[in-house]
Backbone as XML, in Angstrom:
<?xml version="1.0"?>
<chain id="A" units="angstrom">
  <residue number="1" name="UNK">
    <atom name="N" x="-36.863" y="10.483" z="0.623"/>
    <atom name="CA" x="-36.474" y="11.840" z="0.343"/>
    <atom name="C" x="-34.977" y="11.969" z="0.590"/>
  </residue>
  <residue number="2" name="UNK">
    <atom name="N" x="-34.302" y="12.481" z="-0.339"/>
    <atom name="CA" x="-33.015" y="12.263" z="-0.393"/>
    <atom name="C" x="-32.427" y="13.880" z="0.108"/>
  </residue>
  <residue number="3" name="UNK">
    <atom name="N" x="-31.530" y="13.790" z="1.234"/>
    <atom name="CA" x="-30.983" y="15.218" z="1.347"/>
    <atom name="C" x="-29.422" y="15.684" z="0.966"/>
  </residue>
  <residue number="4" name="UNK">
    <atom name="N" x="-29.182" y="16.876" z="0.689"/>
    <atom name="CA" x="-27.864" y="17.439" z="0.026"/>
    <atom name="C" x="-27.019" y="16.506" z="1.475"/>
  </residue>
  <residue number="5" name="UNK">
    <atom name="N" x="-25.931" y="16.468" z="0.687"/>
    <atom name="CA" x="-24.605" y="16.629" z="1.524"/>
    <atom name="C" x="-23.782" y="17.210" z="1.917"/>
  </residue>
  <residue number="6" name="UNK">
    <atom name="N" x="-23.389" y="17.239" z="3.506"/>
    <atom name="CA" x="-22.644" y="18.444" z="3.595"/>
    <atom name="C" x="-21.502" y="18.791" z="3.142"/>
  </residue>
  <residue number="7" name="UNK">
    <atom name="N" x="-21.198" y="19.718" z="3.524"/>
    <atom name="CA" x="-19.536" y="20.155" z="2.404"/>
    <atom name="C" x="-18.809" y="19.181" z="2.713"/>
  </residue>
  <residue number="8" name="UNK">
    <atom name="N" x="-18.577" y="18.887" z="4.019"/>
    <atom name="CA" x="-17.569" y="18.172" z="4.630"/>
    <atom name="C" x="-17.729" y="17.064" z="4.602"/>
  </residue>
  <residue number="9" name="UNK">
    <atom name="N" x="-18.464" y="16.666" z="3.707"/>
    <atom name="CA" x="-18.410" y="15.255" z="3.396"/>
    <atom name="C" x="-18.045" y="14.781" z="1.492"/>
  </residue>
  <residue number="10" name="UNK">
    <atom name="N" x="-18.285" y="16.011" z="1.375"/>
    <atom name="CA" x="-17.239" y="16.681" z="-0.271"/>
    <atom name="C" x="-15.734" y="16.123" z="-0.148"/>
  </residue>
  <residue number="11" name="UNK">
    <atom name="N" x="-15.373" y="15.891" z="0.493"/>
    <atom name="CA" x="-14.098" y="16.223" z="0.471"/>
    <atom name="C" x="-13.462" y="15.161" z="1.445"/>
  </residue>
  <residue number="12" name="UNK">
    <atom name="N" x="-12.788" y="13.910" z="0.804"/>
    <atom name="CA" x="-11.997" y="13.139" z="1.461"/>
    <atom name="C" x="-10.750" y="13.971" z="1.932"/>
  </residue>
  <residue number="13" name="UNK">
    <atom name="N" x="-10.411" y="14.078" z="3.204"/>
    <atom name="CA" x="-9.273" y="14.733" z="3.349"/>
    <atom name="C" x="-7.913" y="13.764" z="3.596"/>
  </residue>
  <residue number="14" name="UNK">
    <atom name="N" x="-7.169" y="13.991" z="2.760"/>
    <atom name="CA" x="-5.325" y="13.661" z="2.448"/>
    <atom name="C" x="-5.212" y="12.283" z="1.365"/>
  </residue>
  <residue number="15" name="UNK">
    <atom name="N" x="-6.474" y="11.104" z="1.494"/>
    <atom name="CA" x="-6.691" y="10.039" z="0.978"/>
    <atom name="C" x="-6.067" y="10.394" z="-0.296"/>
  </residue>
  <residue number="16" name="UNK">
    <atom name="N" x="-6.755" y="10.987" z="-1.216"/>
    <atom name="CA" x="-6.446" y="11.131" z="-2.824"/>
    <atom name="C" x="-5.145" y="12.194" z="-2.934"/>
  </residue>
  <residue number="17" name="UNK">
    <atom name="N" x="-4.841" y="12.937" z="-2.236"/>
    <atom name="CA" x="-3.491" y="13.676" z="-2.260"/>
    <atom name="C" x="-2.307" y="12.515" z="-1.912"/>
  </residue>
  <residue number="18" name="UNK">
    <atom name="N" x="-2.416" y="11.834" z="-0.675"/>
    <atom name="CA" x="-1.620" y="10.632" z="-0.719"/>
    <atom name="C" x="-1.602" y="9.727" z="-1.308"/>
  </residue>
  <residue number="19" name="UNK">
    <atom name="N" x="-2.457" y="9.284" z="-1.920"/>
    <atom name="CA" x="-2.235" y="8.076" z="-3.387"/>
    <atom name="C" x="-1.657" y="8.828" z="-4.336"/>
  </residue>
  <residue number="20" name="UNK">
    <atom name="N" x="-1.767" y="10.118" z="-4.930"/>
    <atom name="CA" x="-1.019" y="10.472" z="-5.579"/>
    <atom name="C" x="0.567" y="10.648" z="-5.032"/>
  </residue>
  <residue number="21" name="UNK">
    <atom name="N" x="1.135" y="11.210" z="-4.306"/>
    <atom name="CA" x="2.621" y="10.826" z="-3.538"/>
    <atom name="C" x="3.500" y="10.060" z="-3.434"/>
  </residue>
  <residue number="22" name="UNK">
    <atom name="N" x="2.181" y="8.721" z="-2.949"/>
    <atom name="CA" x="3.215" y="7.242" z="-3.299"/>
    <atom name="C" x="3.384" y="6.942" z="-4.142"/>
  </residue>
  <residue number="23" name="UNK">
    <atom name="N" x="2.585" y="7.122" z="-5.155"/>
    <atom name="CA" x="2.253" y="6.628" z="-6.850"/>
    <atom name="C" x="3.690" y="7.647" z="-7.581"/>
  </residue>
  <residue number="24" name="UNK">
    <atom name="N" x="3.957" y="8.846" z="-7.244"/>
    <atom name="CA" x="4.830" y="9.806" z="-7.200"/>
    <atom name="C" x="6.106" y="8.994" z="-6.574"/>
  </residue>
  <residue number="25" name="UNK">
    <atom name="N" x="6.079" y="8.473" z="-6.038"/>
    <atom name="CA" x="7.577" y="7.848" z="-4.621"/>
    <atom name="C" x="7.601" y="6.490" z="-5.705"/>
  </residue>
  <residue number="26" name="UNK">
    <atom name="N" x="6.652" y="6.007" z="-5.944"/>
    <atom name="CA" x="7.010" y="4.783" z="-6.123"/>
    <atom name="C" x="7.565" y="5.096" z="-7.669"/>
  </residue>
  <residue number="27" name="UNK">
    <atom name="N" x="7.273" y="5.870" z="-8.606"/>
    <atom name="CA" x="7.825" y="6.092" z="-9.751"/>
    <atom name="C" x="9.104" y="6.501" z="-9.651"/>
  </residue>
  <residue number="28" name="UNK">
    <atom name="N" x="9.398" y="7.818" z="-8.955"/>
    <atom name="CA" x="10.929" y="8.142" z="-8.944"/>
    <atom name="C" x="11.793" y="7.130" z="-8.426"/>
  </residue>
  <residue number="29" name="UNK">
    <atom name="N" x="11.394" y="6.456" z="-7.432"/>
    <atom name="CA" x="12.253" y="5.375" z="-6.562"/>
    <atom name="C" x="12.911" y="4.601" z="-7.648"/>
  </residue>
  <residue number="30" name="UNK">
    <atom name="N" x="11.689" y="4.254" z="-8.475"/>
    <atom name="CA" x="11.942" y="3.007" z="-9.603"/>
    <atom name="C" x="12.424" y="3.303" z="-10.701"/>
  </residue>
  <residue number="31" name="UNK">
    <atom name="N" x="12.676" y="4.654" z="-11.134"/>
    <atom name="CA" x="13.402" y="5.197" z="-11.798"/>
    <atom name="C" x="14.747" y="5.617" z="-11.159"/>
  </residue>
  <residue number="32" name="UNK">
    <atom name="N" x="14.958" y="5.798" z="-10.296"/>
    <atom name="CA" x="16.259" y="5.770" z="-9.500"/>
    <atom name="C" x="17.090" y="4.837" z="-9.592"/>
  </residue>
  <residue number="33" name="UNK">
    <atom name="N" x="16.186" y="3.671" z="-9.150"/>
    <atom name="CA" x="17.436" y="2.301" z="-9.485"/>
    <atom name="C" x="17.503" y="1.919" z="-10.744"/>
  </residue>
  <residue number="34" name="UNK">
    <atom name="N" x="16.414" y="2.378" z="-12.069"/>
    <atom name="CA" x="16.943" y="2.036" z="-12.875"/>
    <atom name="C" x="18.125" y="2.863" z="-13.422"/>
  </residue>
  <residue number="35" name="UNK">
    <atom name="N" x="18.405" y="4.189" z="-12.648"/>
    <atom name="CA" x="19.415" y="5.175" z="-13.345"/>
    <atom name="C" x="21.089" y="3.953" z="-12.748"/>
  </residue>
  <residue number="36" name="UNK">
    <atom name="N" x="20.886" y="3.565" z="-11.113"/>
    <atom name="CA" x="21.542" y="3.422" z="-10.748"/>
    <atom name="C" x="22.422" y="2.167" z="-11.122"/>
  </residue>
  <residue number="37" name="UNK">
    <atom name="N" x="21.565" y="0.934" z="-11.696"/>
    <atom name="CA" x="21.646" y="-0.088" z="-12.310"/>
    <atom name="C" x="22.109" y="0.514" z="-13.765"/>
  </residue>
  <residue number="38" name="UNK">
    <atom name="N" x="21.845" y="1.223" z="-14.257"/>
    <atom name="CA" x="23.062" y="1.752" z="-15.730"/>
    <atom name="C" x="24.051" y="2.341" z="-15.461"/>
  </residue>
  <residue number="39" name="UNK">
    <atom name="N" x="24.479" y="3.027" z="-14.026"/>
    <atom name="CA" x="25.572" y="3.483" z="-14.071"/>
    <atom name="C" x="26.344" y="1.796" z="-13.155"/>
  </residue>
  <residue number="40" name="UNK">
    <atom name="N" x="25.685" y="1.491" z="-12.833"/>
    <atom name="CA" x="26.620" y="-0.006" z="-12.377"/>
    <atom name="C" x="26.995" y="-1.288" z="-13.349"/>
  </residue>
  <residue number="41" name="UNK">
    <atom name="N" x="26.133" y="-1.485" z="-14.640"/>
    <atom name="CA" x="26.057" y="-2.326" z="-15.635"/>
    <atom name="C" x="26.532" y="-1.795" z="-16.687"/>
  </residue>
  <residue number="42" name="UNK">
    <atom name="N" x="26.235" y="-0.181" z="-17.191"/>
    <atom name="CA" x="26.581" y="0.139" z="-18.512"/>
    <atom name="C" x="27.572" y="1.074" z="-18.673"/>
  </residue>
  <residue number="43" name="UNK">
    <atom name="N" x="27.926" y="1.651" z="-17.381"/>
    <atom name="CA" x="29.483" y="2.362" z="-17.722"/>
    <atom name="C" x="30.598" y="1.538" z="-17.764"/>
  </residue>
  <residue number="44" name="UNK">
    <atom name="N" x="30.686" y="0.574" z="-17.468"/>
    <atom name="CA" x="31.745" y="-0.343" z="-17.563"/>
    <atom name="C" x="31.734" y="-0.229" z="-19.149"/>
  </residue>
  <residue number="45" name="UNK">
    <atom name="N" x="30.932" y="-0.701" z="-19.709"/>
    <atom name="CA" x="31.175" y="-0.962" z="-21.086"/>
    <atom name="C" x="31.109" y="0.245" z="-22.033"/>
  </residue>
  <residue number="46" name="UNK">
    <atom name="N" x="29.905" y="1.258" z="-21.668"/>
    <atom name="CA" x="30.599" y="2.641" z="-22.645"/>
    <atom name="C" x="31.290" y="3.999" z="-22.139"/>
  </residue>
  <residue number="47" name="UNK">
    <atom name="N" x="31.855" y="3.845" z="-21.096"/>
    <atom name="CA" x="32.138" y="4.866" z="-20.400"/>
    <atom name="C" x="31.909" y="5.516" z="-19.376"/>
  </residue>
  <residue number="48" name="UNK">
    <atom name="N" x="32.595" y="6.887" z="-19.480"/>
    <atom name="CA" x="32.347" y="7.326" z="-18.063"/>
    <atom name="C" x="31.232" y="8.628" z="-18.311"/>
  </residue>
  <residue number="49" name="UNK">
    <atom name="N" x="30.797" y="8.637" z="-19.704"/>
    <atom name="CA" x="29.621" y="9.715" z="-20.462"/>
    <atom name="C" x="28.461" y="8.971" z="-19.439"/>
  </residue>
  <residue number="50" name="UNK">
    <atom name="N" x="28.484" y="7.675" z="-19.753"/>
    <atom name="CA" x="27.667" y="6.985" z="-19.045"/>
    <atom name="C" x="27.416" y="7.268" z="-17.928"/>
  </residue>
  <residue number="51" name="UNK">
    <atom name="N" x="28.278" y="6.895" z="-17.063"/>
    <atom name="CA" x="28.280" y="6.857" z="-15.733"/>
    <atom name="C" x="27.155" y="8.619" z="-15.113"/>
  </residue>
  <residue number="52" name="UNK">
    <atom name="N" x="28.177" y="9.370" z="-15.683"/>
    <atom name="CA" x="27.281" y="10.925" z="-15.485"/>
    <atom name="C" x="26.171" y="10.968" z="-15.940"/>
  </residue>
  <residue number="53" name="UNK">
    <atom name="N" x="25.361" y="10.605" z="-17.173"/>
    <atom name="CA" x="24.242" y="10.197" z="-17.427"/>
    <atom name="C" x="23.446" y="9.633" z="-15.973"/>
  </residue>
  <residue number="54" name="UNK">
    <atom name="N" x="23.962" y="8.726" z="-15.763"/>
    <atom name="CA" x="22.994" y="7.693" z="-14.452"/>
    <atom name="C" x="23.164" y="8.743" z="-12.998"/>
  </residue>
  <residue number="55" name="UNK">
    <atom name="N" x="24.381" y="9.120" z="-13.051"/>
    <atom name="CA" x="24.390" y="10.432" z="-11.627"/>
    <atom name="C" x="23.212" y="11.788" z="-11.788"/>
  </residue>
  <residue number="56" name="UNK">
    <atom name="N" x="22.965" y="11.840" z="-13.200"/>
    <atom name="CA" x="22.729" y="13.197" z="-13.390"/>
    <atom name="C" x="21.024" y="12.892" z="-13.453"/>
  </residue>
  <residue number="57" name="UNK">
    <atom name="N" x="20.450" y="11.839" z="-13.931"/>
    <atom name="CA" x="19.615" y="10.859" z="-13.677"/>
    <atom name="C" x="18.972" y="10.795" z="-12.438"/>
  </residue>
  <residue number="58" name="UNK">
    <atom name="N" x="20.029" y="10.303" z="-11.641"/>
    <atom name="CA" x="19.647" y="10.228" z="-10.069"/>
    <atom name="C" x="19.485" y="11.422" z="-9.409"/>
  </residue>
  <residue number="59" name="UNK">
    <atom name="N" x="19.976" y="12.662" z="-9.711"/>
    <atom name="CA" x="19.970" y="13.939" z="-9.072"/>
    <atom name="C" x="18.319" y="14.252" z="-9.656"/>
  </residue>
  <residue number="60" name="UNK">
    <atom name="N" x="17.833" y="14.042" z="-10.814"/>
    <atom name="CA" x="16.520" y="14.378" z="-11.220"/>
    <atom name="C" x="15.952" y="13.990" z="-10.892"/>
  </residue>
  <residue number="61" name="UNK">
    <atom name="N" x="15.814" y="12.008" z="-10.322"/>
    <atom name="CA" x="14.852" y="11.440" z="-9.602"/>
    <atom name="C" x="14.979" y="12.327" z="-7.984"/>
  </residue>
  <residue number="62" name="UNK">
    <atom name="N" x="15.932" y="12.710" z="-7.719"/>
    <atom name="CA" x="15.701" y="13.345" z="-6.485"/>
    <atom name="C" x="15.002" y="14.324" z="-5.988"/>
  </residue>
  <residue number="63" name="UNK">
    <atom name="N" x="15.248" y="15.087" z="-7.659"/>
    <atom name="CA" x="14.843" y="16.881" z="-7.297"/>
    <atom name="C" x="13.091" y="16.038" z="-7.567"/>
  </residue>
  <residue number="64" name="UNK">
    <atom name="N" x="12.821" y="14.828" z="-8.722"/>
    <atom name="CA" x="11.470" y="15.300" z="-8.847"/>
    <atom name="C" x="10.570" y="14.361" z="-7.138"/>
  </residue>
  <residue number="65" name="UNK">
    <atom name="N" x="11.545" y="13.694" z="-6.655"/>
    <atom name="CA" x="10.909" y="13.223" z="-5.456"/>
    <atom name="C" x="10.694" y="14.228" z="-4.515"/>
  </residue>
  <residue number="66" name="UNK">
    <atom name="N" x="11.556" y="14.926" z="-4.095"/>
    <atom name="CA" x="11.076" y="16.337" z="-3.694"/>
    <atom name="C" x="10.324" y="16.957" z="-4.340"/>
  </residue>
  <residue number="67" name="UNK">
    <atom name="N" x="10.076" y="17.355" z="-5.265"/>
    <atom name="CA" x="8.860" y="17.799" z="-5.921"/>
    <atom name="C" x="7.256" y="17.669" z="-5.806"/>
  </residue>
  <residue number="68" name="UNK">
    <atom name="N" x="7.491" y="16.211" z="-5.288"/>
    <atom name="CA" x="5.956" y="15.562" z="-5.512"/>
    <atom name="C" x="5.995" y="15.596" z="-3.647"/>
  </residue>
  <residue number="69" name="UNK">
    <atom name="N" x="6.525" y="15.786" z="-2.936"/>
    <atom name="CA" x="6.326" y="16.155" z="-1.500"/>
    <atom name="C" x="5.631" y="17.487" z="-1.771"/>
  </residue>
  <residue number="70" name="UNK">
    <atom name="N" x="6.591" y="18.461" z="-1.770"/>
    <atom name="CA" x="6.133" y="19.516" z="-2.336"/>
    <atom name="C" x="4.666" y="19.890" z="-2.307"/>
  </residue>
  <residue number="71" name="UNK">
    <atom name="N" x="4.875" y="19.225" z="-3.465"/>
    <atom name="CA" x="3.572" y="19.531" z="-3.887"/>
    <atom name="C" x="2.465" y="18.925" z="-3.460"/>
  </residue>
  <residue number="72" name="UNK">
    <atom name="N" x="2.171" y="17.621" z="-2.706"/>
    <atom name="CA" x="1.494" y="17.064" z="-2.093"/>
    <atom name="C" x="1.008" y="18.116" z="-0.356"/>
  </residue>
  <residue number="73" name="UNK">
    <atom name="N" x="2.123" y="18.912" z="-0.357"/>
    <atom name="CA" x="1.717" y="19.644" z="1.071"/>
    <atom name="C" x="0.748" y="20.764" z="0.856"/>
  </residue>
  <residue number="74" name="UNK">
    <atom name="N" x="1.366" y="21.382" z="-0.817"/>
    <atom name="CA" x="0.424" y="22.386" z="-1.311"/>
    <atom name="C" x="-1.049" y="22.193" z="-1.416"/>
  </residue>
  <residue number="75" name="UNK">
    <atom name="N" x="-0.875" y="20.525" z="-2.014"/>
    <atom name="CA" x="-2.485" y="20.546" z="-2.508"/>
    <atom name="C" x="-3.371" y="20.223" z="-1.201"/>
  </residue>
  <residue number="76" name="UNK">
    <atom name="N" x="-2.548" y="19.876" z="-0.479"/>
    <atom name="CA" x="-3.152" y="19.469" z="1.009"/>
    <atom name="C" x="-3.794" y="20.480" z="1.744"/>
  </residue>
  <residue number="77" name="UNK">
    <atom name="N" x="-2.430" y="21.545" z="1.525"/>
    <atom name="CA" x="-3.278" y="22.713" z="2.773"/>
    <atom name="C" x="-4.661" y="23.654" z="1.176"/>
  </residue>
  <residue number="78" name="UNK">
    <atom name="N" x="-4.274" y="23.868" z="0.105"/>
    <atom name="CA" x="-5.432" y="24.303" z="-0.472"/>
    <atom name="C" x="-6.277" y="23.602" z="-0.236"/>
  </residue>
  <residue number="79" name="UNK">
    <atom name="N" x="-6.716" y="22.330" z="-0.188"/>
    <atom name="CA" x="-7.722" y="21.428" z="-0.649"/>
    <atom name="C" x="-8.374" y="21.900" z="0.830"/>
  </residue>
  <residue number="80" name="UNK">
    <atom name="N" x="-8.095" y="21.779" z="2.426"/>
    <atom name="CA" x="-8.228" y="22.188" z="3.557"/>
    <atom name="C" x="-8.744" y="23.665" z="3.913"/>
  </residue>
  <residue number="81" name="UNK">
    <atom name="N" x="-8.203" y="24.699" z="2.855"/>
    <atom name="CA" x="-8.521" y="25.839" z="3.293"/>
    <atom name="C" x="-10.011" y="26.071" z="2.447"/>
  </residue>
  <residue number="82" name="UNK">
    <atom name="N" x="-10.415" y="27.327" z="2.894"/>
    <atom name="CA" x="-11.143" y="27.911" z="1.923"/>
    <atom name="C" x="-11.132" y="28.611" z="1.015"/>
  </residue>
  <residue number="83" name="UNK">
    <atom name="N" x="-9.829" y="28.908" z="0.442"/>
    <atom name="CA" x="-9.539" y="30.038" z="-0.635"/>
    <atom name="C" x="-10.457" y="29.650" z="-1.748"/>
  </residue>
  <residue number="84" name="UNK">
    <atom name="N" x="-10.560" y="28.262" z="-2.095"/>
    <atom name="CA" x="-10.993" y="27.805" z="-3.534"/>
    <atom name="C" x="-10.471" y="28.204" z="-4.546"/>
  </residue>
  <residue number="85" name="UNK">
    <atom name="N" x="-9.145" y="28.659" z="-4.472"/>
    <atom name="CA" x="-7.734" y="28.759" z="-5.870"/>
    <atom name="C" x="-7.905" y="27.441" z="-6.056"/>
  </residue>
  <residue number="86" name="UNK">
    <atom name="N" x="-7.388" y="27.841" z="-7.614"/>
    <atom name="CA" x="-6.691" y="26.611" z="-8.870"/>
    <atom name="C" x="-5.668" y="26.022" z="-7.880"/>
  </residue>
  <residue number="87" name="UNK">
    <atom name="N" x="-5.782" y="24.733" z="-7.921"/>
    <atom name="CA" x="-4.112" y="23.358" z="-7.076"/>
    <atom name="C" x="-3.274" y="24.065" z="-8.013"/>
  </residue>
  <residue number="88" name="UNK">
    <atom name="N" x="-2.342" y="24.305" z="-7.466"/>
    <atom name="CA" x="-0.916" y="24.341" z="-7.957"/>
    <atom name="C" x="-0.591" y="23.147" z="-8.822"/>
  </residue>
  <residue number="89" name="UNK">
    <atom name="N" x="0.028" y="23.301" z="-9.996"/>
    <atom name="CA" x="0.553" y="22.410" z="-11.211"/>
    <atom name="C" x="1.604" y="21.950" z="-10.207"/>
  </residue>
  <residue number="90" name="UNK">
    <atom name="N" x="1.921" y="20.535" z="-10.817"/>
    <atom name="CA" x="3.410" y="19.532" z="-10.750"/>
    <atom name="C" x="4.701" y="19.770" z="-11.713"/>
  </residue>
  <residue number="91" name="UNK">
    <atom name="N" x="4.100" y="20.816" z="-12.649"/>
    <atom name="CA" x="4.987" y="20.663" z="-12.916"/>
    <atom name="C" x="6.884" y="20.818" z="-13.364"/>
  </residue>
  <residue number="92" name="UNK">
    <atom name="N" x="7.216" y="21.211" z="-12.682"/>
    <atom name="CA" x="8.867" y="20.903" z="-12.165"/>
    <atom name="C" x="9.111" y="19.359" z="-11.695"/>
  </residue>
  <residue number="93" name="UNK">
    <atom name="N" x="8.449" y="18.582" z="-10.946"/>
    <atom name="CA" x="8.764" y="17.204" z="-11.031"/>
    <atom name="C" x="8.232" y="16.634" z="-11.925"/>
  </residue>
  <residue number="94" name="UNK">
    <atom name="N" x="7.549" y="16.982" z="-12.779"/>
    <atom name="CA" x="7.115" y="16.332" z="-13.765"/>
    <atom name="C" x="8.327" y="16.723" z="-15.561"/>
  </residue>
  <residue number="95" name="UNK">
    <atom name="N" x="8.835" y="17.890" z="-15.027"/>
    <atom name="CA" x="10.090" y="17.795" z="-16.038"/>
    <atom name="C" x="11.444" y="17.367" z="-15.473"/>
  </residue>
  <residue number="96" name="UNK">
    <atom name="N" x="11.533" y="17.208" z="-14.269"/>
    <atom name="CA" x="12.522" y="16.291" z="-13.806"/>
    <atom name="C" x="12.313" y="14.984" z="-13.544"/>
  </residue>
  <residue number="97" name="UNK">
    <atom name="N" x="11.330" y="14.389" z="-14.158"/>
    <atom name="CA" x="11.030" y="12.699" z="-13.972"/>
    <atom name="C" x="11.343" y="12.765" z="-15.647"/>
  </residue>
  <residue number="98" name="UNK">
    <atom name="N" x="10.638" y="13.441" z="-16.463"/>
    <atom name="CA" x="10.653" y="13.087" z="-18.018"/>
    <atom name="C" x="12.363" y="13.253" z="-18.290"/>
  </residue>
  <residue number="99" name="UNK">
    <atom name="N" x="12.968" y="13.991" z="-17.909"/>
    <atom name="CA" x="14.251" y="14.301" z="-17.730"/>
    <atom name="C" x="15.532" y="13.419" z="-17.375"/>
  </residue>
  <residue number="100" name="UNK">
    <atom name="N" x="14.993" y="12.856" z="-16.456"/>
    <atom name="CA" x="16.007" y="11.521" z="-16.393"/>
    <atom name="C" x="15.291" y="10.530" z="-17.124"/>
  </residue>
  <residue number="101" name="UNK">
    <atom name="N" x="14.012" y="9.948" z="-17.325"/>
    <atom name="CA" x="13.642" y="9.121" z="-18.056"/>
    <atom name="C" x="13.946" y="9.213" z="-19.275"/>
  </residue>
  <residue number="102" name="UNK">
    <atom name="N" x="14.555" y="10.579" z="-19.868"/>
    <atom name="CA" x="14.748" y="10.540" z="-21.284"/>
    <atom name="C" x="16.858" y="10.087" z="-21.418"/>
  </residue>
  <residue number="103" name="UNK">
    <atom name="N" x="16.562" y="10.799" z="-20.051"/>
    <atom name="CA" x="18.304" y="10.576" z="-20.480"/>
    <atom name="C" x="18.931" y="8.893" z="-20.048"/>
  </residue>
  <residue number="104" name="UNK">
    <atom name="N" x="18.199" y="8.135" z="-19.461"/>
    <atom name="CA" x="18.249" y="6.670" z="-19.253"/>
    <atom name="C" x="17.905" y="6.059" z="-20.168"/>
  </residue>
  <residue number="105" name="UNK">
    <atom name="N" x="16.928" y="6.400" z="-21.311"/>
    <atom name="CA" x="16.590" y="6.100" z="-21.937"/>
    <atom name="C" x="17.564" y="5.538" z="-23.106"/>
  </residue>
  <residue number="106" name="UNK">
    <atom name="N" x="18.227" y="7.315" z="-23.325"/>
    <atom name="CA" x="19.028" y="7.537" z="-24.203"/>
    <atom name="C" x="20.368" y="6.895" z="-24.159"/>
  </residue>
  <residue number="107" name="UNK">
    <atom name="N" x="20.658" y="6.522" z="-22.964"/>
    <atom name="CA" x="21.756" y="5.853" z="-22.685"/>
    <atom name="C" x="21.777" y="3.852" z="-23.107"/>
  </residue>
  <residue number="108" name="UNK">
    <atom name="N" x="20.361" y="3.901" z="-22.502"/>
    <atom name="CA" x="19.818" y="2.234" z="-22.553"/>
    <atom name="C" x="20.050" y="2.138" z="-24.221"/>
  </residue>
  <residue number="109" name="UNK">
    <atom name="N" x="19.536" y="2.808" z="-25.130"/>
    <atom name="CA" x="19.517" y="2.846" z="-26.789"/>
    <atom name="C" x="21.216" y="2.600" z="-26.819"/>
  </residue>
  <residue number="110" name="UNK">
    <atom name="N" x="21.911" y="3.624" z="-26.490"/>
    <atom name="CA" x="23.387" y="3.146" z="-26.862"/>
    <atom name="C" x="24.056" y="1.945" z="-26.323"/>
  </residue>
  <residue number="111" name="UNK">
    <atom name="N" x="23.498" y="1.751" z="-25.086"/>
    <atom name="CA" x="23.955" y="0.445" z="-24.602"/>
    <atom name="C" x="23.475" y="-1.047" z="-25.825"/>
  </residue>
  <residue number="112" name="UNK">
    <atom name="N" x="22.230" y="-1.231" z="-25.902"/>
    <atom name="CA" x="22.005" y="-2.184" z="-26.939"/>
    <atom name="C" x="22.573" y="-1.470" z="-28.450"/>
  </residue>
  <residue number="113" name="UNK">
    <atom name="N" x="22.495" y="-0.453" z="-29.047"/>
    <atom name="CA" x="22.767" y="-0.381" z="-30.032"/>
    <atom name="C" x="24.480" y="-0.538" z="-30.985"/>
  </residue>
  <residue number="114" name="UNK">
    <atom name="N" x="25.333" y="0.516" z="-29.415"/>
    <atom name="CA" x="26.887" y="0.184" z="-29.506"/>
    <atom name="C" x="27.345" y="-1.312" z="-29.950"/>
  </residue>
  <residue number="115" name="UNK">
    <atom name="N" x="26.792" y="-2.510" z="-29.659"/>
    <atom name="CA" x="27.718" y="-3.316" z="-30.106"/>
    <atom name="C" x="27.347" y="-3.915" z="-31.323"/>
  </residue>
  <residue number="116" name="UNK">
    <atom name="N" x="26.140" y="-3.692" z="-32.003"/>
    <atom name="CA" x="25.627" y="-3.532" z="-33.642"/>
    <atom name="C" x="26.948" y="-2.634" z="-34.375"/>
  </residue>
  <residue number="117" name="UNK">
    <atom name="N" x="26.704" y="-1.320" z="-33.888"/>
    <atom name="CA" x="28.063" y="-0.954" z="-34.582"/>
    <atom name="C" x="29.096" y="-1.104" z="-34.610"/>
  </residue>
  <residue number="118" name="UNK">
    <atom name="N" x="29.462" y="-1.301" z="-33.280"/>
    <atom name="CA" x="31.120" y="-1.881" z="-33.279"/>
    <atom name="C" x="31.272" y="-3.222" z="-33.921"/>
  </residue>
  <residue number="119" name="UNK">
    <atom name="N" x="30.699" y="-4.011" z="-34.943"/>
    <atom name="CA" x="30.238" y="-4.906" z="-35.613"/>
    <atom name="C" x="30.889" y="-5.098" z="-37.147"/>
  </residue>
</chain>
């Protein structure tokens, strides 16, 4: 005879909020050095557009690493309380990760593409 489970056993507490965080840390981190590694490798060669690209880059991996703290404390204390509200969305670090990823991106394209044209 099989019996219900109690609530409190519903509910891993911080486990799955903290895998999401590091998984969060470990993305911005690694997007960080890749901003930081284009402003050390690819402004030399196209400028100093560049260079602000990879700073402006790194300020987004920052804001969205703060972000995912953030928000990891939110979902922590909801998940803990009893209100049973909707988790709060991610997303502000989630448009400041796409944000520098687009603009590293965009920079990495001119880096390989610039010397096709200058050709």
């Amino acid at each position: 005879m099989s019996r219900a489970a109690p609530v409190d056993d519903l509910f891993d507490p911080g486990l799955q909020p903290e895998r999401t965080l590091l998984a969060w840390r470990r993305t911005t981190l690694a997007l960080a050095v890749g901003c930081a590694a284009l402003v050390r490798f690819v402004a030399p060669v196209l400028g100093p557009v560049v260079a602000v690209i990879g700073l402006l880059g790194l300020v987004l991996c920052g804001a969205a690493y703060l972000g995912a703290a953030t928000q990891y404390h939110r979902v922590s204390r909801e998940l803990v309380s009893d209100g049973g509200g909707a988790l709060p969305s991610p997303g502000p670090a989630v448009a400041a990760l796409t944000a520098a990823l687009v603009l590293v991106g965009a920079a990495s394209l001119a880096f390989v593409v610039a010397p096709a044209l200058a050709a």
